[in-house]
N, C-alpha and C positions, 0 to 999 in steps of 0.2 A: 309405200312404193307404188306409183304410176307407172307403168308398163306399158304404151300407147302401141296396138297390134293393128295393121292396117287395114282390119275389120274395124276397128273399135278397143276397149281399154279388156284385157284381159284380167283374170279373176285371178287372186290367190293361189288357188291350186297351181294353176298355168304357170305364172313364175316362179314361185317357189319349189313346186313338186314336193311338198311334206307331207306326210301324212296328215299331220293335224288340220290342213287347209283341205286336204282331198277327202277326208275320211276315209284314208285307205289303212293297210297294213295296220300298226301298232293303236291305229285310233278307229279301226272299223267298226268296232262297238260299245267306242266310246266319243265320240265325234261332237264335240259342240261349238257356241257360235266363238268368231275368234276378231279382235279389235277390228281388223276390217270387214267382216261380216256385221258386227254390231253398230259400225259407221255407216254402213251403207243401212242397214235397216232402221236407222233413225232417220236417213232420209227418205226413204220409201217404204212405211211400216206393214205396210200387205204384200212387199215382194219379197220370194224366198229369195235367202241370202248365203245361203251353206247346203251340203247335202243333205243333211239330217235334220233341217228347219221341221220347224213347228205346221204342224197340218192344216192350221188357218191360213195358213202361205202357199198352198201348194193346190193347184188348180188344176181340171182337166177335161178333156171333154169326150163324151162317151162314142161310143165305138161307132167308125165308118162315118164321123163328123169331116165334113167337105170344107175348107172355110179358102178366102184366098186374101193375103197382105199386098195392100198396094201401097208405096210410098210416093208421097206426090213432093213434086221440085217446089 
Protein backbone atom coordinates (compact mmCIF):
# COMPACT_ATOMS: atom_id res chain seq x y z
CA UNK A 1 0.00 0.00 0.00
CA UNK A 2 1.31 3.62 -1.31
CA UNK A 3 0.07 6.12 0.87
CA UNK A 4 1.29 9.42 -0.99
CA UNK A 5 1.45 12.39 2.21
CA UNK A 6 2.02 15.78 0.83
CA UNK A 7 5.43 15.58 2.28
CA UNK A 8 6.38 12.66 0.49
CA UNK A 9 5.23 8.64 0.70
CA UNK A 10 4.59 7.70 4.41
CA UNK A 11 5.96 4.62 6.26
CA UNK A 12 4.09 1.74 7.52
CA UNK A 13 3.58 2.64 10.87
CA UNK A 14 1.80 5.97 9.55
CA UNK A 15 -0.84 4.04 7.81
CA UNK A 16 -1.51 1.31 9.41
CA UNK A 17 -0.80 2.19 13.07
CA UNK A 18 -0.03 -1.72 14.21
CA UNK A 19 2.07 -2.53 16.27
CA UNK A 20 3.97 -4.73 14.22
CA UNK A 21 5.04 -1.84 11.66
CA UNK A 22 5.52 0.70 14.80
CA UNK A 23 7.25 -1.61 17.18
CA UNK A 24 5.02 -0.45 19.70
CA UNK A 25 2.73 -2.26 22.33
CA UNK A 26 2.45 -6.09 21.70
CA UNK A 27 5.72 -6.09 19.50
CA UNK A 28 7.86 -3.58 21.55
CA UNK A 29 10.32 -6.31 22.32
CA UNK A 30 9.73 -8.19 19.73
CA UNK A 31 9.84 -5.95 16.55
CA UNK A 32 11.25 -7.12 13.38
CA UNK A 33 11.59 -6.43 9.64
CA UNK A 34 8.12 -6.73 7.89
CA UNK A 35 7.52 -7.30 3.70
CA UNK A 36 7.67 -3.71 3.26
CA UNK A 37 10.55 -2.98 5.41
CA UNK A 38 12.43 -5.90 3.57
CA UNK A 39 11.34 -4.24 0.07
CA UNK A 40 12.53 -1.07 0.84
CA UNK A 41 15.88 -2.55 2.13
CA UNK A 42 16.51 -4.42 -0.87
CA UNK A 43 16.49 -1.18 -2.48
CA UNK A 44 18.57 0.77 -0.36
CA UNK A 45 20.69 -1.97 1.68
CA UNK A 46 22.48 0.67 4.21
CA UNK A 47 19.18 2.55 4.92
CA UNK A 48 17.36 1.65 8.11
CA UNK A 49 14.14 0.48 7.25
CA UNK A 50 12.17 -0.28 10.63
CA UNK A 51 12.58 0.81 14.31
CA UNK A 52 14.46 -1.95 15.42
CA UNK A 53 16.96 -2.33 12.14
CA UNK A 54 20.21 -3.76 12.44
CA UNK A 55 22.98 -1.21 13.86
CA UNK A 56 24.83 -1.27 10.54
CA UNK A 57 21.92 1.01 9.33
CA UNK A 58 21.69 3.32 11.86
CA UNK A 59 23.98 6.48 11.71
CA UNK A 60 24.70 9.50 13.88
CA UNK A 61 26.54 12.17 14.44
CA UNK A 62 28.13 13.21 17.70
CA UNK A 63 27.13 15.79 19.95
CA UNK A 64 26.70 19.75 19.13
CA UNK A 65 27.21 18.59 15.16
CA UNK A 66 26.09 21.83 13.09
CA UNK A 67 25.41 20.61 9.54
CA UNK A 68 22.84 22.54 7.10
CA UNK A 69 20.54 20.57 4.05
CA UNK A 70 20.22 22.66 1.09
CA UNK A 71 17.91 21.29 -1.78
CA UNK A 72 18.64 22.82 -4.96
CA UNK A 73 15.61 23.28 -7.91
Amino acid sequence: ARVVAPSGCNNACTVFKEDRYCCTGSAANNCGPTDYSRFFKGQCSDAYSYPKDDATSTYTCPGGTNYQVIFCP
